[in-house]
C-alpha positions, 0 to 999 in steps of 0.5 A: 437033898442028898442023904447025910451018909452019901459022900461029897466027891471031889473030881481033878485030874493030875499028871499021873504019867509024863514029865511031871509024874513024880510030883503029880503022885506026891500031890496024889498021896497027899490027897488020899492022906487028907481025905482017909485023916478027914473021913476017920474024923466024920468027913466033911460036913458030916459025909465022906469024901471020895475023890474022882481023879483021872490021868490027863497023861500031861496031855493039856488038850485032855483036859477040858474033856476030863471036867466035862466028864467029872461034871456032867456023868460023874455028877461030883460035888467040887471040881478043883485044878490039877498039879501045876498050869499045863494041867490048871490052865487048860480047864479054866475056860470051861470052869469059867462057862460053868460059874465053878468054884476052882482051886489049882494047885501050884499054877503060876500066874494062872489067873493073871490075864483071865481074872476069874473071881471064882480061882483060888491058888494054892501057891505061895507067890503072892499077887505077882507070881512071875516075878516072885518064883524069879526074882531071888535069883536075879536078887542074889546075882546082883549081890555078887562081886564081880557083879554079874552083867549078862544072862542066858534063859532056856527054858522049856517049850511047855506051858509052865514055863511061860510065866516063869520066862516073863518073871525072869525078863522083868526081874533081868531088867529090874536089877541091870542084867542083859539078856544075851541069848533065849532058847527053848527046848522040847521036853523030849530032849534027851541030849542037851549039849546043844542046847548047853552049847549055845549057851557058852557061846553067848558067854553069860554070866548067868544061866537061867533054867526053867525046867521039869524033872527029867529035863532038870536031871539031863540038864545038870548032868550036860553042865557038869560034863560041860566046859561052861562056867556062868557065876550062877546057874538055876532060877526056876527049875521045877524038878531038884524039889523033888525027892527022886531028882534029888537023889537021882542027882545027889551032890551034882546040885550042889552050887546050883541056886533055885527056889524051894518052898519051907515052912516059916515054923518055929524049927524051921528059923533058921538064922539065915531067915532071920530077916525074911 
């Protein structure tokens, strides 16, 4: 049995570097601030906490090697998922091998196909995430007068992106709107007026965008400059959460409509929420 003092080490990785950096090291500080708050109030289980995180660079295939590691040399304690499906996704057959307790943080739908007991996800989706990260959006296009007929999807080529594209085809069908034109992008894309170009050949009324952070910077910019005008563009952009793209972008994403996460707190019921 260990002894009281000795710490209970919590082993993850994150995406410290690569596209999604910025929020992988929100995750990281909110971490360190939960685990200085829990060790200035005796630690958990009357022990310290001490987290062992390495950088799987955005780098999926790293990832099984990195809780191989954390398990069998580092010996820690818990294991728990990294930030977001191309870091959660890849650990789980291992995790699944090993009978481990998982936690993953914002992985969307990443237990859906696999059904693993032991997986835990810290996301506010619900038990159809695909459809629930996509369907506002679908659900105030089909709101709109003139109503909407058509959308474009582009989205991505990464992991994360997957389910998203499936909520989004599903709601698409759910609420009458046409798909008229798909594509993906590498997230190393720096110019995205082809990609943008052929969405205004496709004539669309509605953009949906699935993207990462610096993508999201690229894309909003290319459809500003752009001459294309659908009714509604957004959906499940993973980046004007972020506190840097948002300033990066200021009022360039005004008028864009996506998803956000809130609070459901007393000051934060505001009258528009009064039904939700």
């Amino acid at each position: 049995m260990p002894a009281a003092s000795s710490p209970i080490r919590i082993g993850y990785c994150l995406s410290l570097t690569g596209p999604v950096a910025d929020n992988s090291r929100s995750a990281q500080l909110a971490h360190q601030i939960w685990r200085e708050d829990t060790n200035r109030q005796s630690g958990l289980l009357g022990r310290p906490v001490e987290l062992v995180c390495y950088d799987d660079r955005a780098d999926a295939s790293q990832v099984p090697g990195i809780y191989e590691k954390l398990m069998d040399e580092d010996k820690v304690d818990l294991v728990i998922g990294g930030y977001g499906t191309n870091s959660v996704l890849p650990a789980m057959p291992l995790i699944m091998e090993r009978q481990r307790l998982f936690v993953g943080l914002m992985g969307l739908g990443v237990n859906n196909a696999l059904a693993y007991p032991n997986y835990f996800a810290m996301i506010p989706t619900g038990p159809d995430p695909n459809a629930a990260l996509t369907e506002g959006f679908f659900a105030i296009a089909a709101q709109q007068k003139s109503r909407p007929a058509t959308v474009a999807l582009v989205s991505a080529d990464a992991e994360f992106s997957r389910n998203p594209v499936l909520g989004a085809k599903a709601n698409a069908t759910k609420y009458d709107f046409k798909v008229v034109h798909e594509a993906t992008y590498p997230l190393t894309t720096k110019d995205f007026t082809p990609v943008i170009d052929a969405v205004a050949e496709s004539n669309c009324d509605l953009l949906f965008l699935c993207s990462y952070l610096s993508d999201s910077i690229g894309l909003v910019r290319t459809i500003h400059t752009h001459p294309v005008r659908p009714k509604m563009v957004g959906g499940a952009m993973i980046g004007p959460q972020n506190t840097a793209v948002k300033t990066t972008l200021g009022p360039m994403l005004n008028g864009f409509v996506n998803y956000e996460y809130w609070q459901p707190v007393r000051k934060m019921r505001f009258p528009v929420f009064s039904n939700c």
